[in-house]
C-alpha positions in Angstrom: 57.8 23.5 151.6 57.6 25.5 154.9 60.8 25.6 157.0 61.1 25.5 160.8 61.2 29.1 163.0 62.0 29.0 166.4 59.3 30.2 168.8 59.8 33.5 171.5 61.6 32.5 174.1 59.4 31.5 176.8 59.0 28.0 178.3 55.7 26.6 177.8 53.1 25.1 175.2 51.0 26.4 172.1 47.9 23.7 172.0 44.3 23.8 170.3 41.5 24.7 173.3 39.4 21.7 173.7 35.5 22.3 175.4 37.5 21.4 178.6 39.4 25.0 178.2 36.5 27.0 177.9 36.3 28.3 181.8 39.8 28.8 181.2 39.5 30.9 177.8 36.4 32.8 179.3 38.0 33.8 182.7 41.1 34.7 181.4 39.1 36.9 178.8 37.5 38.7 181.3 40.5 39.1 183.2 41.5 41.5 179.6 38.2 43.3 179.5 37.3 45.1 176.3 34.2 46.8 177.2 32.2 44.1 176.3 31.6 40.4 176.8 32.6 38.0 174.0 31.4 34.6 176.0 29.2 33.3 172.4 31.7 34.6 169.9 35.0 32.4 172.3 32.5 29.8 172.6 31.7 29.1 169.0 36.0 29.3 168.5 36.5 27.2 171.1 34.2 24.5 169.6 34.9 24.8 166.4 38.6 24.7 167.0 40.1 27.9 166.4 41.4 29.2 169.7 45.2 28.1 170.1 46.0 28.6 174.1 49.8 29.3 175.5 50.2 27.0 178.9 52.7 26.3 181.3 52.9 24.2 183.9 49.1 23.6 183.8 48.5 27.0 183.4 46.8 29.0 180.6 48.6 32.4 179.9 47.2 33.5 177.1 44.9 32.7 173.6 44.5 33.5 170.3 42.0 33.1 167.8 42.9 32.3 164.4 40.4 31.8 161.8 40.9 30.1 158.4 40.1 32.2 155.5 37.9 34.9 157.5 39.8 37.8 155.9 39.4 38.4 151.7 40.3 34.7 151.6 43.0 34.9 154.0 44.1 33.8 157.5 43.2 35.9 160.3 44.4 36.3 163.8 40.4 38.0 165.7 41.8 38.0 168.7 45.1 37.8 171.2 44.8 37.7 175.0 47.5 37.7 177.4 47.0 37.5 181.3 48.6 40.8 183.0 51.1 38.9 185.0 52.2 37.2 181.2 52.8 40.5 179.1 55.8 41.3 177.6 57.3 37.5 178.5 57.3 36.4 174.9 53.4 34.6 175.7 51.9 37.2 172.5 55.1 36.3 170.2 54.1 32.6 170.5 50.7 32.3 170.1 51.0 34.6 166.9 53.8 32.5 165.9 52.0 29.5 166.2 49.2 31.5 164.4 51.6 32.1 161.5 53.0 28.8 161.2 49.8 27.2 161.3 48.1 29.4 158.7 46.5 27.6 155.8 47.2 30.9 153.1 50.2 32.5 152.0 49.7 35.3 154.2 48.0 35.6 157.7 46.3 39.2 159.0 45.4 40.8 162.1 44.1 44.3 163.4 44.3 46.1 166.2 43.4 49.7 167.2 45.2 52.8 167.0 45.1 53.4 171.0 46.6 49.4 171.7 50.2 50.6 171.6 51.4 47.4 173.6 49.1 45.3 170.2 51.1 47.3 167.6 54.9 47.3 169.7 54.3 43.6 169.7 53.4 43.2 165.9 56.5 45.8 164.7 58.7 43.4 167.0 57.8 40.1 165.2 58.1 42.0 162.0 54.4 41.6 161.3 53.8 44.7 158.3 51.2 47.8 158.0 48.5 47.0 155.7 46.2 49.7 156.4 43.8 51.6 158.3 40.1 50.7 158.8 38.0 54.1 160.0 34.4 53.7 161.1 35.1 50.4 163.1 35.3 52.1 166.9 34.7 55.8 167.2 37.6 57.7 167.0 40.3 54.8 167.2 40.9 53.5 163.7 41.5 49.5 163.4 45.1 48.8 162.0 45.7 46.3 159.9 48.9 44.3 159.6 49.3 40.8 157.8 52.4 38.5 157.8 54.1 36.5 155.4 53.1 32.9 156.3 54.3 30.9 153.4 58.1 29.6 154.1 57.1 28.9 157.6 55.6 26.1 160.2 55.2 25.0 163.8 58.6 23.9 165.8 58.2 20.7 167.7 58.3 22.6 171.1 58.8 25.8 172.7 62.3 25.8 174.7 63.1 27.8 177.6 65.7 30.4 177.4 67.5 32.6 179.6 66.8 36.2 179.4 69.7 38.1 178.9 
């Protein structure tokens, strides 16, 4: 039976993206540029339901992309975006929480690059743990792998404001 864990402290709301999002999902993505444009791959997760998005006050923050299965059998997080004017306000924390809590397998995975020092910070801080390293992936800038325990836990009711302190 999964247990409750309280979400990062930031007021707002994890939901599923709906075809209504998509502008939304798109702009913000290339708000977050990566070099390249990922319009069909957030498309096909938008539609068919795997893009959670963080909003408050009518406002999309952030997204994730969590896909059922897509990793050796197990959950995995593709992708995490978080406006500029939303890092480092707990926005990341909650979508992979909701990522985690939602997962359908024991354990849940994600990779980032070595260079994405803000990526890995936020992992070690929600005490996500180093599976590997992929070479080969980008030139030069090996893909890290990190997965996370997702079997005790599930989604809280609702994220609650908090004071930062």
């Amino acid at each position: 039976m999964r247990q409750n864990v309280a979400m990062a402290n930031v007021a707002g709301a994890v939901r599923r993206a709906t075809s209504d999002d998509l502008f939304a999902v798109l702009t913000l993505d290339r708000d977050t540029p990566v070099g390249h444009t990922r319009t069909l791959l957030l498309t096909e997760r938008v539609q068919s339901g795997e893009v959670y998005l963080f909003e408050h006050q009518g406002h999309v923050s952030g997204y994730a992309v969590a896909r059922p299965h897509a990793f050796f059998g197990r959950d995995f997080v593709e992708l995490l975006a978080v406006t500029t004017s939303n890092r480092r306000q707990g926005v990341g924390s909650a979508l992979l929480q909701h990522a985690v809590a939602l997962s359908s397998t024991d354990q849940i995975f994600t990779s980032t690059n070595r260079s994405n020092t803000p990526m890995i910070r936020l992992l070690e801080k929600g005490h996500w743990l180093f599976s590997g390293q992929l070479d080969g992936i980008d030139d030069e800038d090996p893909e890290l792998v990190y997965y996370k325990d997702a079997a005790q836990l599930t989604l809280p009711t609702a994220i609650e404001p908090s004071v930062n302190v």
